[in-house]
N, C-alpha and C positions, 0 to 999 in steps of 0.2 A: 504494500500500500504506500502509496506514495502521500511524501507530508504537505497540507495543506499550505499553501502561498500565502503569505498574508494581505490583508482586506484591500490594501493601498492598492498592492497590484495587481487586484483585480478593477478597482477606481480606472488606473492607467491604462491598460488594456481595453477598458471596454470605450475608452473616449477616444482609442488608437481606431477601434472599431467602427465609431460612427463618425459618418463624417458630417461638416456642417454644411449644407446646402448653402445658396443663394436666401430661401423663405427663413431662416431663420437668422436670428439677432447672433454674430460670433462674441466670443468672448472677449473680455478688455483688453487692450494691448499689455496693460499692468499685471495681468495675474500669472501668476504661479505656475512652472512648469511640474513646479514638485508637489505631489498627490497628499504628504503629510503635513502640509502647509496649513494651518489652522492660526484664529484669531485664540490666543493665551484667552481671552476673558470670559470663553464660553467654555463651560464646562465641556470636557468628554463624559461619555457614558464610564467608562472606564475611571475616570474619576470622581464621580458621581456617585457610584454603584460598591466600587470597591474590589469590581472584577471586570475581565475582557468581555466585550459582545462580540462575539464571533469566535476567532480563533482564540483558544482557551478557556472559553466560556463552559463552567460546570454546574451551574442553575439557572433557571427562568429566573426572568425578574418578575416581582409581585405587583399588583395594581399599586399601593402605595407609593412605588418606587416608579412606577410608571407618572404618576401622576405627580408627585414630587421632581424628575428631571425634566418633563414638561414646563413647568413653571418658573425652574431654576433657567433653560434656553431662553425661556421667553423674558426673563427677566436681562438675561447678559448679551442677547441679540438683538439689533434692529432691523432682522428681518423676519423676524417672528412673531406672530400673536397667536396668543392660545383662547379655548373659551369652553366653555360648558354645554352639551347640546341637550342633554337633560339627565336621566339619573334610569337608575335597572331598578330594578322589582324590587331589591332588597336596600334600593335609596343609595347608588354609588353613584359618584358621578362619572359621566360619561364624555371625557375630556378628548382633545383636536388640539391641534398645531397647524397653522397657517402659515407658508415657508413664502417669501415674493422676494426680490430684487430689495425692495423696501418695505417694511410692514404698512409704511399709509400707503401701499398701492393697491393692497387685496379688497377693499371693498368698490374701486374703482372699476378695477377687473373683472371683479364678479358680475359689477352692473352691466356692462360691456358684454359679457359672455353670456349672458340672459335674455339680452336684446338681439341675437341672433338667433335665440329659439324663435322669431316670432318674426317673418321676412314681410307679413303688411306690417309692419309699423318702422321695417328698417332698409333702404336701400342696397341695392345690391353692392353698389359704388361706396356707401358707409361699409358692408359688412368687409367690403376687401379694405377698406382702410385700418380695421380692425385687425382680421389676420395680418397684416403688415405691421401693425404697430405695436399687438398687445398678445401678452402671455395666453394660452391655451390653462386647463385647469387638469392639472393628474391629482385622482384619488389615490391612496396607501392605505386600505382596510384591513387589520387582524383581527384574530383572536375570534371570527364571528360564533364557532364552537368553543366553549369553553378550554378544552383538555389541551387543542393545537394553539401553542404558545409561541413557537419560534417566529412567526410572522409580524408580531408587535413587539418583541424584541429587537427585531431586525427593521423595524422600523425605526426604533430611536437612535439607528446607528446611522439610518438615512437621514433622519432631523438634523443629525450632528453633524452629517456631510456637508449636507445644506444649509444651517445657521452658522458654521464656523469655516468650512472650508474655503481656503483663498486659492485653490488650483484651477485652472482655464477650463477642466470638467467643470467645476462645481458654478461656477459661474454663467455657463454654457445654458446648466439646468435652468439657476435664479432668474436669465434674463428672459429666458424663451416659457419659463413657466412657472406658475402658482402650485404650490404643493401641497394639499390636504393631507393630512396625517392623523389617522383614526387608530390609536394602537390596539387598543381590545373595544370589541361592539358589545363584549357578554362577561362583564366582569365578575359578575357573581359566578358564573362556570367556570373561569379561570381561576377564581378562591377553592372551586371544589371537585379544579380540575376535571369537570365532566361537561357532555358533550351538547346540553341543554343548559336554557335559563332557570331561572328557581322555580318556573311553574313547565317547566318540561318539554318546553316548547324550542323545536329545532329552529334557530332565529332565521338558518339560510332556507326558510321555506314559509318564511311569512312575510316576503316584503310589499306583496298587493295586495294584504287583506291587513299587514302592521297594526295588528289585537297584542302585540307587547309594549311597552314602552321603550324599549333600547331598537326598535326598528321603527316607528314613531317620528321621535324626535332625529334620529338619522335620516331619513326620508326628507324632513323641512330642513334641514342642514343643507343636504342634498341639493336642494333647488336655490339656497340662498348661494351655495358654489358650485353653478351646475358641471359637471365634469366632462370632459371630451377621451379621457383614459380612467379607469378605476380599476384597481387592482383589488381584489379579495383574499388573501392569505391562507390558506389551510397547512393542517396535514392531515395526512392519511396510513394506512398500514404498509409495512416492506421502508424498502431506503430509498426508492428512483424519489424522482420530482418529476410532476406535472407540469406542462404550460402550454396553451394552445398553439395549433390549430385544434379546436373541440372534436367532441364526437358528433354525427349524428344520433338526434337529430335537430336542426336548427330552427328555430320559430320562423313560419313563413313572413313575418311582420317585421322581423329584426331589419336596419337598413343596409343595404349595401356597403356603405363607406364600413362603420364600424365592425363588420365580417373585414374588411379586405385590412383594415389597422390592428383588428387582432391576429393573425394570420401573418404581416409584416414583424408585429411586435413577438411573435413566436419564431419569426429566424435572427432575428438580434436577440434574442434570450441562446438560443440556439450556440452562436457566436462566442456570447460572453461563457458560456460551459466549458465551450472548445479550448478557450485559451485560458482561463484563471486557477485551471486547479480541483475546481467546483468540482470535481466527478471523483475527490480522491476518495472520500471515506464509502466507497460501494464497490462490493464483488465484483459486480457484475460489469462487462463491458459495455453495457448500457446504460447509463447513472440516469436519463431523463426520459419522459414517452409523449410523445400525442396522440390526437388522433383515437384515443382511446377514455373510455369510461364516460367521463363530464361532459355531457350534453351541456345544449344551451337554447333548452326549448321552454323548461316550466316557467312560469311567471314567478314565483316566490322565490328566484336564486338573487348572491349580491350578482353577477354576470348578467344575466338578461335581464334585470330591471333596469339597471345604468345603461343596458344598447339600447334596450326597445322604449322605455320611458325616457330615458335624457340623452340617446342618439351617441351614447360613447362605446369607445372600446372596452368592456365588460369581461373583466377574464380572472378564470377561478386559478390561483397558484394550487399547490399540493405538493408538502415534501412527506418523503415517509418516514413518520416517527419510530421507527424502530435506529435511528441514525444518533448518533450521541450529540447532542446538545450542540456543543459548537457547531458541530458541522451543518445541523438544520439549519442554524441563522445565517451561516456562510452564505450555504443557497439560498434561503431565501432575497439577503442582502443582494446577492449576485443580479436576483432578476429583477430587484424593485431597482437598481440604480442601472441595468441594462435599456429597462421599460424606460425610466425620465430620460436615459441620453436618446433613444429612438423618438420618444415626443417630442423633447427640444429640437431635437434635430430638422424635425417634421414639420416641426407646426403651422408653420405658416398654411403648410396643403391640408393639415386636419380642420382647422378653424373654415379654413375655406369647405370643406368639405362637412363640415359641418352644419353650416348656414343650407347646405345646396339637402344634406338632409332634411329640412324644414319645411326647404322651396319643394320638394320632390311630395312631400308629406299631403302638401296642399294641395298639390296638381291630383294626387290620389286619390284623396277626399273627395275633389269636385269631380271630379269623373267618377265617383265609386266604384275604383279599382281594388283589389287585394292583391300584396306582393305573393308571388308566386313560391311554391316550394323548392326549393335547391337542397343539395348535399353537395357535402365539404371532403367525407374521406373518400381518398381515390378508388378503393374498391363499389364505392356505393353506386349506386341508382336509386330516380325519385318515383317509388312504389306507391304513392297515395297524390298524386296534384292536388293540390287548390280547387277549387269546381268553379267553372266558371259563371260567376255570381257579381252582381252588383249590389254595394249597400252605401247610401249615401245619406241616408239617417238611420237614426235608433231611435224606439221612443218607451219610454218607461210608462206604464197606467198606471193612477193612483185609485184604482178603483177598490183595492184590499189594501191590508199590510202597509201603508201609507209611510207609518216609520220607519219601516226597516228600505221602502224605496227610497225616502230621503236620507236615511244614512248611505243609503250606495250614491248618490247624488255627489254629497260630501266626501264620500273615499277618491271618487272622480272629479273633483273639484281638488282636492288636496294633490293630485300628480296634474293641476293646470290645465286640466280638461274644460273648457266651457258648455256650462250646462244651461240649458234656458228653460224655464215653465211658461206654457200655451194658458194663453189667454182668450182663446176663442178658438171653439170644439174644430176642427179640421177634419177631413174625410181624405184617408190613404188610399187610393185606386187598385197599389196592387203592394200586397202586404206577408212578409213570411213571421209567419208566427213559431216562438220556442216552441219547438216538440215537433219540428220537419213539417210543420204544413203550411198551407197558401192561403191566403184568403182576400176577397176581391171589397172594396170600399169600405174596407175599415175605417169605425167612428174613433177619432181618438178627443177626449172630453178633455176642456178646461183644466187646467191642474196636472196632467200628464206634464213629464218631463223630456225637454228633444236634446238629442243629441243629433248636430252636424257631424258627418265626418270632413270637412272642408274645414281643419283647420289642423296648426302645429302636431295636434298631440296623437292624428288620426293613425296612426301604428299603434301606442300603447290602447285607446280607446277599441280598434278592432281585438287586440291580443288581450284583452280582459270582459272584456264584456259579448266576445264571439260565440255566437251557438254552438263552434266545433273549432278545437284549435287546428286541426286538419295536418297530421302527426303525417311527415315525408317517408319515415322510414319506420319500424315496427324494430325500435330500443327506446327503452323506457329506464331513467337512471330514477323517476320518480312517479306522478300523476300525469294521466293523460286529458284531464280534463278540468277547467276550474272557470266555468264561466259563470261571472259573478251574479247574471241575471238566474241560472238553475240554482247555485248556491243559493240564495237568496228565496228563490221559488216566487219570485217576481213577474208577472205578466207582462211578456216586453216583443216587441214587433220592430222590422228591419224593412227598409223598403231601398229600392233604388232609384226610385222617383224623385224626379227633382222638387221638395215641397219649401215653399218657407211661411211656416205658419206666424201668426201672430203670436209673439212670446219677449218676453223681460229673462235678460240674464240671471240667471242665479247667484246672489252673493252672500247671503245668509241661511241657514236652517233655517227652515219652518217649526214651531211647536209650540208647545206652552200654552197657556190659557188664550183663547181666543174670545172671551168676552168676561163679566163678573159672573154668576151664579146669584140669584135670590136666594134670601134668606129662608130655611127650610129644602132649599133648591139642592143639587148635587153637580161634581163635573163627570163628563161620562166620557170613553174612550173605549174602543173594542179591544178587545181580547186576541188580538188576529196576528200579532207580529213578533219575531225575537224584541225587537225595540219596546213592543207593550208590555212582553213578559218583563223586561228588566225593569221595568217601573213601575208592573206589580209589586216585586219582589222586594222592592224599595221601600216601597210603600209600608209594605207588610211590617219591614226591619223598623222604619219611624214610629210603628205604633198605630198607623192606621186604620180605622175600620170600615173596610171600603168591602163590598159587597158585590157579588154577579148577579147581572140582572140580564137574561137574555141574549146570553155573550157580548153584552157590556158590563164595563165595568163603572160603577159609581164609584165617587169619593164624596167624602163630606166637604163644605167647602172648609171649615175651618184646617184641613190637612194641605190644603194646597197652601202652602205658605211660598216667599220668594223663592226659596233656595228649591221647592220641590218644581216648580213654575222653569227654573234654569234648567234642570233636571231631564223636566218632559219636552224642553227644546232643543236639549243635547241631544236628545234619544229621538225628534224628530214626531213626537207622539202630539197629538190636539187634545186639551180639554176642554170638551166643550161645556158649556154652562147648562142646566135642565131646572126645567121649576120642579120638575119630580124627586122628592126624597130619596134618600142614599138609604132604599131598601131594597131585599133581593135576599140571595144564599151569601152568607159569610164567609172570607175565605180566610184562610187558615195559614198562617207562617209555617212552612213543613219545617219538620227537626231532622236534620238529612246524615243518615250516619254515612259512610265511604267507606266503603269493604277494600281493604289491605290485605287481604289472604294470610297469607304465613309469611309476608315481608316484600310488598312494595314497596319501594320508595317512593317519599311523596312526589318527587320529583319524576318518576316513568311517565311515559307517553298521555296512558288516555287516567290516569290516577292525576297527574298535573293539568291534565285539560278540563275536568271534573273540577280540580279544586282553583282554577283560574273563573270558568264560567257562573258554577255556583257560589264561589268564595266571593271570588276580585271581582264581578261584573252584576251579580245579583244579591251579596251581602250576605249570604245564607250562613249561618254557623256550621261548620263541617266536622262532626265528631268520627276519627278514625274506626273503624270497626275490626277485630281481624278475624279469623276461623276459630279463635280460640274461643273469644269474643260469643260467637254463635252456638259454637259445641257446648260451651258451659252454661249458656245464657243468662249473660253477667248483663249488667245494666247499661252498658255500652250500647250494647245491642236492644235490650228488651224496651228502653226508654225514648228510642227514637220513633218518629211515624213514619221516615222513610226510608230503606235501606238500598242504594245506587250500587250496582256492581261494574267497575267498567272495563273496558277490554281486555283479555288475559289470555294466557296458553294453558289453565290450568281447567281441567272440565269440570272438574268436580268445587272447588275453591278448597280443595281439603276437608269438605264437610265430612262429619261421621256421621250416621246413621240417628242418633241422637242429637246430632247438630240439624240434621236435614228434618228432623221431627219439631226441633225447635221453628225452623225456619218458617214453616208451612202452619204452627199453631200462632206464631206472630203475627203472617200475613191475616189469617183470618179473623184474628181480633177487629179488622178494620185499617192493617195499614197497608204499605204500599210497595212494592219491590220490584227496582227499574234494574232492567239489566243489558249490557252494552255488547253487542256481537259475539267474538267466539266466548269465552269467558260468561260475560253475562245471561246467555241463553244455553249453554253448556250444564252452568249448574242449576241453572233452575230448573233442565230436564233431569239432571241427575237425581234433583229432590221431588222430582212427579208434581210440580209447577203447572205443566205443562202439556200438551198432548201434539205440539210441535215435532215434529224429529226435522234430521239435517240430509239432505238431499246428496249421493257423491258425486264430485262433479267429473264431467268427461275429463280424459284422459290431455286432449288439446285447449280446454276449458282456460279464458284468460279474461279477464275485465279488469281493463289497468285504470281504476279512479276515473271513472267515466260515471255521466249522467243518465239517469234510465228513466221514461216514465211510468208514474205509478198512479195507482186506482184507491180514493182515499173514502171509506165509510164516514161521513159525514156528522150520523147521528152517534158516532162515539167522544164522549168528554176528549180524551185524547187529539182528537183531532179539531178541536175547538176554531175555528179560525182558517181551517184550510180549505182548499174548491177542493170539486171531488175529482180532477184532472190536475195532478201534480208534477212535483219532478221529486227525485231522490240519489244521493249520493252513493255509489258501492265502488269498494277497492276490495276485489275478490274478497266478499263478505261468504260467510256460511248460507247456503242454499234452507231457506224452513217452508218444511210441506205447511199447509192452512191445520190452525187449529178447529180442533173439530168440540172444542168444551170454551174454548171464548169467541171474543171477537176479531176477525183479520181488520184492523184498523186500518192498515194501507198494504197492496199488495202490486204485483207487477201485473201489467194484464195478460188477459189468455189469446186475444184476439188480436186482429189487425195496427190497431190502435198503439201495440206494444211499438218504443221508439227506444234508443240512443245514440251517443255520442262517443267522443274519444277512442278506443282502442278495446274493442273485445272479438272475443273467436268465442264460437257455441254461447252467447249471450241469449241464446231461445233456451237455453234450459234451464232459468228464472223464469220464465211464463208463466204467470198461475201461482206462484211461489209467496210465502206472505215477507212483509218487509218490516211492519211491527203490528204484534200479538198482544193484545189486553185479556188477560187469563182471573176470571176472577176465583178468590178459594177463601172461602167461607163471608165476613163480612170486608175483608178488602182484594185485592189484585195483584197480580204480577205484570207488568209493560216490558214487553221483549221488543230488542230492537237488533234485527238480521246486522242491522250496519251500524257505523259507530257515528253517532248524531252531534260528536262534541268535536268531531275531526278540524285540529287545529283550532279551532273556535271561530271557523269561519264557514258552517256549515247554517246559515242562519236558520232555515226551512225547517232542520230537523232538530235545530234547538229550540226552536218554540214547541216541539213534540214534548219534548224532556219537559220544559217547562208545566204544558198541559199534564202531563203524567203524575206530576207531583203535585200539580194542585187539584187532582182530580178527584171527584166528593167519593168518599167510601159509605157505608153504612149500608142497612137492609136491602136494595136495589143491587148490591153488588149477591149479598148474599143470595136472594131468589133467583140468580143465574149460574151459581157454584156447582161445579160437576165435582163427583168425588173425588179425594185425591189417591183412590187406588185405581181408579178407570183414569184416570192423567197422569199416574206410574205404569198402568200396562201399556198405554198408548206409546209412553214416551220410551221404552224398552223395545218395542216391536221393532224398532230400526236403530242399530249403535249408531252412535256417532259418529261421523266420517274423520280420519286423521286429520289432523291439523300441523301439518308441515312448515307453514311460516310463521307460528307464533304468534308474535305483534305485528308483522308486517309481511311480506309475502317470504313463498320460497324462490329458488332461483332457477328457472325455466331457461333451458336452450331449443330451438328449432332447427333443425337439419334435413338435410333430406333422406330420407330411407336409406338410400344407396350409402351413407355415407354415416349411418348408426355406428356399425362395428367400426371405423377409424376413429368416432368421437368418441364414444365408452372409454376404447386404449387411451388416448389422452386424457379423460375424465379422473379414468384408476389410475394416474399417477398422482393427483387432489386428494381422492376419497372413495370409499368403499360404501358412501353410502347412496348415491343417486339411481334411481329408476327409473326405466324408462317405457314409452307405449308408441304404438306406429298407430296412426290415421291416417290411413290412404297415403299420400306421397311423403307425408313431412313423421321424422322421429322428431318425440317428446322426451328431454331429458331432464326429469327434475329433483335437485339438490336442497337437502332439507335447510333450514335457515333459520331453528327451535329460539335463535338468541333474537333473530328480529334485525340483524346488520344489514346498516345501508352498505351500497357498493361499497362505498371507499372505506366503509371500517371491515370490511369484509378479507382475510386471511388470505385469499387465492381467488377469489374472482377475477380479478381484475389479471391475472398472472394466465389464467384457465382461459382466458378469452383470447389473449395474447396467443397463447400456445395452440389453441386451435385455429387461429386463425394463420400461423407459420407453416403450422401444417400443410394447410392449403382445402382446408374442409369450410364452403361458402357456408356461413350463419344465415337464416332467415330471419331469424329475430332470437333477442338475447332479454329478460326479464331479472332483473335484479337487485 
């Protein structure tokens, strides 16, 4: 092994490497040949800290120490400001370094670089004055997983580069660019070292739906410095490093320029490998990969929300953490100071190119165009096109659900989207309606929301709000589907007709009291929405005694006080004034226990998304529950009214036989037992809950996070608020036959009528299937839910279910419909339960072709002895179990598996993992 070079000389090298064009600002004639050239006054990391970054380095630095030599630059350099963009779950702050020429230049620049997103309000002739004059913006994001540390690390050696270095590199950078420096996004997972926020939530998979605060307030940071390059930091398992070109497949909406800068920026990374040393601490004669793993298609990544929402180059780094500490920060240092000399170098043609993303945006829009699908790796072809369609508006109806449409309003409004509310009713001529149908003179009423696409933002606006993101290639590194109007289960229609109806731009939420209430009078608000349910729930928590009437809900007025008034306008919700008394059924604050089995952490997937949406969003007190909890029936358990199970690998939840007896004499006292996908309808078959079983799925069976429509019974509480034509979320949920002892409250349909989206094989054999089961047993119920309704907490549709579930009245009504519970034990025995191979998250499916089975096996079993496999007509199914729930990139040989078969020379049809 050869010994690593030190950091200088990879500085030197890589500025030997780029050269400075004509478009870019060269360096002064005064600065510094020599790379170690720094201002005395500004601290080094190294003497900061106490130790090297980089070569030598034998620990991470801690948030503290992060945020402490942050302040100590900013205080000994003038070209740095630092600042606060707001704080993580457990109240850290969430600190930035702003690196320019001058620090009084960054908000000058910012302005400047904002005013190109928007080419009517700026000449073409200003914007090239612009690229000619002024810095371009590069982002430095780490740490966005907790555990992967060495990218914020490696950031503050780039700080130091750039606040103190006097060499013609560094200057090269300062003058041609503004440099954003975000060391850690998730600083509470870097205190606990793990790979979630404190409520469990993956940050690189929530940036268009930003329900945490540390993606939040990055998001508005984001726009006040919009960026033309951002970099995202990881790591991942093995020792190579990642760095684009991506895999497929690519979001058809992404723009051209930012593919062909990331793509450039991945052979000047390339470059700097070759020559600095970078590749010494790895076996293997490979140290880097592309082309491989990291798509850059879903909307929740940091990469495709900076291309497709701010028109930049968007690129996921990844070194692998099995590499000893120094040498991570090395590379990653390597590629963040490779990345700013390719953008300075550049800039003048990204800024320009930039601006022409904008112009090209609007030409799109008014012609309601869709960018076409492409692929990037050379072996690929484009196996699904775009279809060619025209959509030149979107319109939102407020005819249900009114809050939860004007919080989607507001998400689209916060990434700069202009939204307008109609002011007089308009008739659409020719109209596609969510769920694949057509329809001819659509009324669209007063209070509906339009969305142009003839403007800046019309990429991000088709790529979040598309009926279908229309997937080029069949590899999925995550979700195939996430369109905000199904999410939502929002009634929304597309046309390509050129309309301009009457309407006022949107600048404010709508809510809050719309008039006074008379004395004796009440304010009422339906029951219909995630947004109603949270301010139920609120409610509830103040003490209020507010009352269902009809699937409204009354309030006293004395409860509407100011601060409840701000509340129902956050949330988008109207109180409307009634002279009728705030009488009706009372509802009940539920007392929600959270089943922990024999040792979740609060922190797992859908146990943190539970204790986010009921805790942090609805106020609810959460008292942990565990198996023991149930077996013994300790007060934990027997004192709650509700008992939530949420997603798990475990079928049974560890109940015994005497816990399963408890369970079922609980329920029927009157209370209630929600239970979430595999896990939660698992054990409640196992305790004869239930008369559901679980359906096994074919062999080629895929549904990647696609939307499905579903058939919703009306008259069940559960369903309080919903049409009886829906939509619902499934990420290869458990298949449940219809109960035959409750109610199918929502199910898929049997007939024609059955639709989806996104990416599935054999998705006819959910037809007929139930999606959630209202079971009642003795005076209260069990609420099964095939799919998990809290996913990410951006599943609005099917958290207003959850919601309904727990406030849904028990008492005698339930009991005169209780089928016994040894006829919903035998039922639910008649068929085991089908294995469950992905745990929390899916298993790891390959497709190949028949011919081509027995060569993938042989490379398989040199992985693992445990994968299975099935032929369906031309294509073999090989699939590898995944009991832990690892994404790719935490994944031990995935990524290496795929490598290897593809050296081989065995063609993938599609790869799931």
């Amino acid at each position: 092994m050869r010994i690593p070079r030190p950091l200088y000389l990879a500085i030197t090298l890589i500025t030997v490497l780029t050269p400075v064009p004509a478009g870019a600002h060269p360096a002064h004639p005064d600065c510094s040949s020599d790379p170690t050239a720094h201002m005395s006054t500004v601290p080094s990391p190294e003497t900061f800290l106490g130790f090297p970054l980089g070569l030598g380095q034998q620990r991470v630095v801690t948030n503290t120490e992060i945020r402490g030599y942050l302040n100590a630059v900013d205080k000994a350099s003038d070209r740095v400001v630092t600042g606060t963009m707001g704080t993580s779950v457990l109240g850290q702050p969430l600190n930035y370094a702003v690196v320019a020429k001058q620090r009084t230049d960054v908000d000058e620049v910012a302005a400047e670089i904002r005013s190109l997103r928007d080419p009517r309000t700026l000449s073409a002739d200003r914007a090239r004055r612009i690229a000619a004059g002024k810095p371009a913006i590069v982002w430095i994001a780490g740490n966005v997983h907790g555990g992967e540390t060495s990218g914020a690390d490696a950031s503050l050696k780039t700080l130091y580069e750039l606040a103190a270095g006097l060499s013609c590199a560094v200057q090269q950078r300062n003058d041609n660019l503004v440099t954003v420096i975000l060391p850690t996004q998730n600083p509470d997972g870097r205190d606990a070292l793990r790979r979630q926020n404190e409520y469990g939530f993956d940050l690189n998979r929530d940036w268009f739906a930003r329900t945490q605060p540390e993606t939040d307030s990055k998001l508005d940071l984001l726009r006040r410095f919009p960026p033309q390059v951002f970099i995202d930091a990881h790591e991942m398992g093995g020792q190579r490093y990642f760095f684009p070109p991506n895999a497929d497949p690519i979001h058809h909406e992404i723009a051209d320029a930012p593919v062909d800068w990331i793509n450039r920026i991945g052979a000047a990374n390339k470059a700097a490998f070759g020559y600095n040393g970078a590749c010494s601490d790895t076996v293997s004669t490979e140290c880097y990969f592309n082309y491989d793993t990291y798509d850059l298609f879903y909307m929740g990544y940091g990469d495709t929300v900076p291309a497709t929402g701010f028109g930049a180059a968007g690129m996921t780094y990844e070194k692998g953490s099995a590499s000893a500490v120094q040498d991570r920060v090395q590379q990653q240092f390597t590629t963040q100071w490779a990345t700013l000399g390719w953008a300075a170098a550049n800039k003048r043609e990204v800024l320009t190119g930039y601006y022409k993303t904008w112009t090209d945006a609007l030409k799109e829009g008014r012609a309601g165009t869709l960018e076409p699908n492409e692929v990037v790796q050379p072996e690929n072809t484009v196996q699904f096109p775009v279809p060619d369609i025209t959509i030149k508006s979107y319109f939102l109806m407020p005819n249900r659900q009114v809050g939860d449409v004007r919080r989607l309003v507001e998400r689209l409004r916060k990434m700069d989207v202009e939204v307008y509310e109609i002011k007089k009713p308009i008739t659409v001529r020719n109209a596609h309606v969510f769920g694949g149908r057509t329809a001819r003179n659509v009324a669209v009423p007063a209070g509906a929301y339009w969305i142009p696409m003839e403007q800046p933002q019309k990429h991000w606006i088709q790529a979040t709000l598309g009926e279908d993101p229309y997937v080029p290639f069949p590899y999925f590194y995550d979700v195939s589907s996430w369109s905000n109007p199904l999410l939502m289960g929002i009634d929304t229609i597309y046309t390509g007709d050129a309309v301009r109806p009457k309407a006022d731009p949107v600048r404010n939420i709508e809510g809050g009291r719309s008039g006074t209430a008379r004395r004796g009078g009440s304010y009422t608000y339906p029951l219909d929405s995630a947004s109603a349910a949270q301010l139920t729930f609120r409610l509830l928590g103040l003490g209020a005694a507010i009352v269902r009437d009809n699937g409204l809900v009354r309030v006293p007025p004395a409860a509407v006080t100011p601060a409840v008034d701000r509340l129902a306008r956050s949330l988008g919700v109207t109180l409307s004034p009634s002279s009728k008394p705030a009488s009706g059924t009372a509802v009940a604050r539920p007392d929600v226990g959270l089943f922990r089995g024999t040792g979740i952490t609060t922190t797992s997937g859908s146990y943190g998304e539970a204790r986010f949406v009921l805790g942090n969003q609805w106020g609810l007190n959460l008292t942990p529950v565990t198996t023991a909890d149930i077996n013994d029936n300790t007060p934990a358990f027997t004192a709650r009214t509700v008992l939530l199970v949420p997603d798990g690998s475990n079928a049974t939840g560890g109940l015994t036989a005497a816990g399963q007896a408890n369970l079922r004499n609980w329920i029927a006292q009157g209370h209630t037992y929600v239970g979430l996908r595999n896990e939660g309808t698992r054990l409640a078959r196992a305790a004869g809950l239930t008369s559901t079983t679980e359906k096994a799925k074919p062999a080629d069976y895929l549904v990647i996070g696609s939307h499905l429509r579903v058939d919703v019974d009306t008259t069940s509480p559960v369903a309080t608020g919903r049409p009886a034509e829906d939509f619902q979320f499934n990420n290869g949920d458990p298949i449940l036959t219809p109960s035959t002892t409750g109610t199918n409250v929502v199910t898929y349909p049997s007939d024609d009528t059955f639709w989806h989206n996104g990416y599935t094989v054999q998705a006819d054999t959910l037809k007929g299937s139930s999606v959630v089961v209202d079971e009642p047993t003795g005076a209260g119920h069990a609420v099964l839910f095939a799919f998990n309704p809290l996913f990410r907490a951006y599943n609005e549709n099917g958290i207003e279910l959850v919601a309904n579930a727990l406030l849904h009245p028990a008492g005698p009504a339930a009991l005169q419909r209780s089928a016994s519970p040894d006829a919903a034990r035998a039922a639910a025995a008649a068929q085991p339960v089908a294995p469950d191979l992905g745990g929390e998250w899916r298993p790891i499916r390959i497709q190949v072709a028949t011919a081509d089975l027995a060569r993938t096996r042989s490379v398989i079993s040199r992985y693992t002895t445990t994968a299975t496999s099935a032929v369906v007509g031309d294509s073999a199914y090989l699939t590898i179990p995944n009991p832990e729930g690892l994404q790719a990139d935490e994944h031990p040989y995935l990524r290496d598996l795929v490598s290897a078969l593809k050296s081989t020379g065995i063609p993938l049809r599609s790869v799931v993992g």
